[in-house]
C-alpha positions as CSV (number, residue, x, y, z in Angstrom):
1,X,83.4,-220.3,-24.0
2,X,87.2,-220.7,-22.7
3,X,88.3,-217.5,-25.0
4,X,85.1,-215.6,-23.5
5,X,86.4,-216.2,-20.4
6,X,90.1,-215.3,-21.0
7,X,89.5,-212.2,-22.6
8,X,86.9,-211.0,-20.4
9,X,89.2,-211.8,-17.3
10,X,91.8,-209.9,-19.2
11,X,89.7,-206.7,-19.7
12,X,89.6,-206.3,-16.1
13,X,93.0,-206.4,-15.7
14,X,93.5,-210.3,-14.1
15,X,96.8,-211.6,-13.7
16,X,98.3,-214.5,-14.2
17,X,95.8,-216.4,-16.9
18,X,96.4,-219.7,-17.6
19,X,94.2,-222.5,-19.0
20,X,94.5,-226.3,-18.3
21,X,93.0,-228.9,-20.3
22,X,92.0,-231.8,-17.7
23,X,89.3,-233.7,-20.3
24,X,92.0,-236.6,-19.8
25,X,92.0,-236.3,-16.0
26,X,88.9,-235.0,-14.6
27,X,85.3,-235.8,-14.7
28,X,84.5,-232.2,-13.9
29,X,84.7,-230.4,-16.3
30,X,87.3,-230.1,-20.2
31,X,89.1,-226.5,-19.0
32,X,90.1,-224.9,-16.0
33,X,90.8,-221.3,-16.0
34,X,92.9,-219.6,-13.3
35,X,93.5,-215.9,-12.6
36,X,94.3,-213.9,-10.2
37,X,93.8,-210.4,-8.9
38,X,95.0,-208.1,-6.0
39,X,92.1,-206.8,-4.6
40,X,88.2,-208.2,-3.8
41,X,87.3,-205.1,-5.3
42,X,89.4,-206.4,-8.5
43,X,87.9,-210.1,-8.1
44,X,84.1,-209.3,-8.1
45,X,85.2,-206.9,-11.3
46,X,86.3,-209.9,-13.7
47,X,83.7,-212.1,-11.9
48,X,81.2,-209.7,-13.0
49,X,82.8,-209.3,-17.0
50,X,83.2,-213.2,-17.0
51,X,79.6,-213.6,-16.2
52,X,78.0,-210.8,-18.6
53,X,80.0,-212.0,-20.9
54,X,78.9,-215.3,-20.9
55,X,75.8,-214.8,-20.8
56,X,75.8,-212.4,-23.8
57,X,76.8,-215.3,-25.9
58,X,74.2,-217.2,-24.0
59,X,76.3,-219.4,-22.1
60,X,74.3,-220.8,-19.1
61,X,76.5,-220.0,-16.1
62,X,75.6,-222.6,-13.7
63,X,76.7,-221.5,-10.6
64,X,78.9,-219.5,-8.7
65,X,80.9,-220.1,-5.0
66,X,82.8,-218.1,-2.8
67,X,81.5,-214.4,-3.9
68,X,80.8,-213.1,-0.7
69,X,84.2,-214.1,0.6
70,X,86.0,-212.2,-2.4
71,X,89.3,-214.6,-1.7
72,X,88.4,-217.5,-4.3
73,X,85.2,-217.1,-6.7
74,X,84.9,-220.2,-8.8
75,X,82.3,-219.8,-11.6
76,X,80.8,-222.9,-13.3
77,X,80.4,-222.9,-17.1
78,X,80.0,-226.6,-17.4
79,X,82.8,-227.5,-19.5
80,X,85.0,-224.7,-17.8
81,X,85.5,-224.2,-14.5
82,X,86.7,-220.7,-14.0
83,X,89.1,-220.1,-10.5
84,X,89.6,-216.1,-9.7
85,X,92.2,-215.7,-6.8
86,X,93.4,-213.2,-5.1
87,X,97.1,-213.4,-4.9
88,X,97.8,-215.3,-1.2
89,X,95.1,-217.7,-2.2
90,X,96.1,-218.7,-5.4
91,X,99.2,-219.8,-3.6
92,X,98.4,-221.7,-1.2
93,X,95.6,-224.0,-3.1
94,X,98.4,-224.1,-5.7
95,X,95.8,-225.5,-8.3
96,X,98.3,-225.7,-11.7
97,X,100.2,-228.1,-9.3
98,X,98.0,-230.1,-7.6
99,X,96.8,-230.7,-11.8
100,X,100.5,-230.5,-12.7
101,X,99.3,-233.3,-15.5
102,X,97.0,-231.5,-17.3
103,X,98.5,-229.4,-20.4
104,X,98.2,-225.7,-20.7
105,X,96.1,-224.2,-22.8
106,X,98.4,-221.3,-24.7
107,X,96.0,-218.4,-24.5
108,X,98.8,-216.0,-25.8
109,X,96.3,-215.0,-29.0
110,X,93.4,-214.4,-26.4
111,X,95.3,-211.7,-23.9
112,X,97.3,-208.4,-24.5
């Protein structure tokens, strides 16, 4: 589900990719995924390959927030949580520190 994810965000050019493994620290869900793009255009784009994707290898996505504002689309897998950003907004929610305990995932195998 988590490489589904990564390389489908990759294939839509997404910047930035990283993977946290917060099964230790959160209830929510095992992975968090975080991207970014530079555009809203860009964002609903690897929103859109993330999904079909998923759903190809019949993944139930659950639900997804923040698609008509095109800043911040989360998508929820169930075990992932997937967080697209455009730039600005990734840094000020600053997610990889505000879970600065959770490892990262390398995903260097998954993305070109």
């Amino acid at each position: 589900m988590l490489e589904i994810a990564v390389k489908a965000a990759d294939s839509k050019r997404a910047e930035e990719i990283v993977a946290l493994d917060v099964r230790e620290i959160s209830l929510l869900a095992d992975y968090f995924m975080i991207c970014q793009a530079t555009s809203e255009r860009q964002i609903n784009a690897i929103v859109e390959e993330i999904i079909e994707k998923e759903e190809e290898a019949k993944i139930e996505v659950k639900r997804i927030e923040g698609k008509d504002a095109g800043k911040w689309v989360l998508i929820d897998l169930g075990d992932i949580i997937v967080h697209v950003f455009q730039s600005s907004e990734r840094a000020f929610y600053n997610l990889e520190k505000l879970w600065s305990d959770a490892p990262m995932i390398d995903l260097h195998a998954w993305v070109e």
